[in-house]
N, C-alpha and C positions, 0 to 999 in steps of 0.2 A: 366379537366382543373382546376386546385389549383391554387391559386394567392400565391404568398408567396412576401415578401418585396424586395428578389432582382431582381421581375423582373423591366427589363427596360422600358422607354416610347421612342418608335421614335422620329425621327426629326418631323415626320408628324402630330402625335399626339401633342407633343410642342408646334407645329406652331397652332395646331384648336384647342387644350382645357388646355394650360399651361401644364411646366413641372412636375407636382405633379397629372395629371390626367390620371384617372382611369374610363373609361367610360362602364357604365354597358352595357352589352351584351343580346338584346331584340329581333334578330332575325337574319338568316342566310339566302342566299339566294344561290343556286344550279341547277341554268339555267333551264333545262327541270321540276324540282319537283317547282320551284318559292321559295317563302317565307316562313319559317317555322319557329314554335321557335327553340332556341338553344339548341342543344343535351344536353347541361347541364347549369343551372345557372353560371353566375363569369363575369369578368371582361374582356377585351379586351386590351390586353398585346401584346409586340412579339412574346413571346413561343404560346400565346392562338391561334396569327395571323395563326403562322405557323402550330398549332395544324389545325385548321379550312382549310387550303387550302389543306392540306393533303388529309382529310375529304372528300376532293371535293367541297367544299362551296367556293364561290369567291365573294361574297357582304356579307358587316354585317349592321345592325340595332343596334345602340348605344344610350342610354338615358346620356346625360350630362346636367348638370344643367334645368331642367325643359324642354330641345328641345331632341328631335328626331335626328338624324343623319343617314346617309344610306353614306357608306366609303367603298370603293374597298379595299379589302384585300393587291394585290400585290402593290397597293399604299403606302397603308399605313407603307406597309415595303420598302417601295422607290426598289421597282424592277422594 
């Protein structure tokens, strides 16, 4: 998961951390295995969203501005 500048931020992301946010990526979660860290350090983007449901992960753990966040994946990408 690379960040690069053109990725995009959802409507979701918008509405909960402003549109210039980029919220670090502090955990994955995978129903039967529970809470893990994330396969790889990086950010929390659409392509990462979508990297991550692939994966089989469908909750993430996000750090934006000093708070914790726990955000449903197919949410986040408004499915």
């Amino acid at each position: 998961m690379t960040v690069s500048q053109s990725e995009s931020v959802t409507p979701y992301a918008a509405r909960k951390f402003g549109r210039r946010a980029r919220p670090r990526l502090v955990g994955v979660y995978a129903g039967a295995g529970g809470w893990a860290g994330p396969p790889e350090p990086g950010r929390l983007t659409r392509e990462s969203a979508v990297e991550l449901i692939a994966m089989g992960y469908t909750m993430v753990r996000v750090r934006w501005h000093w708070r914790t966040h726990e955000i449903i994946l197919r949410r986040y990408l408004g499915r």
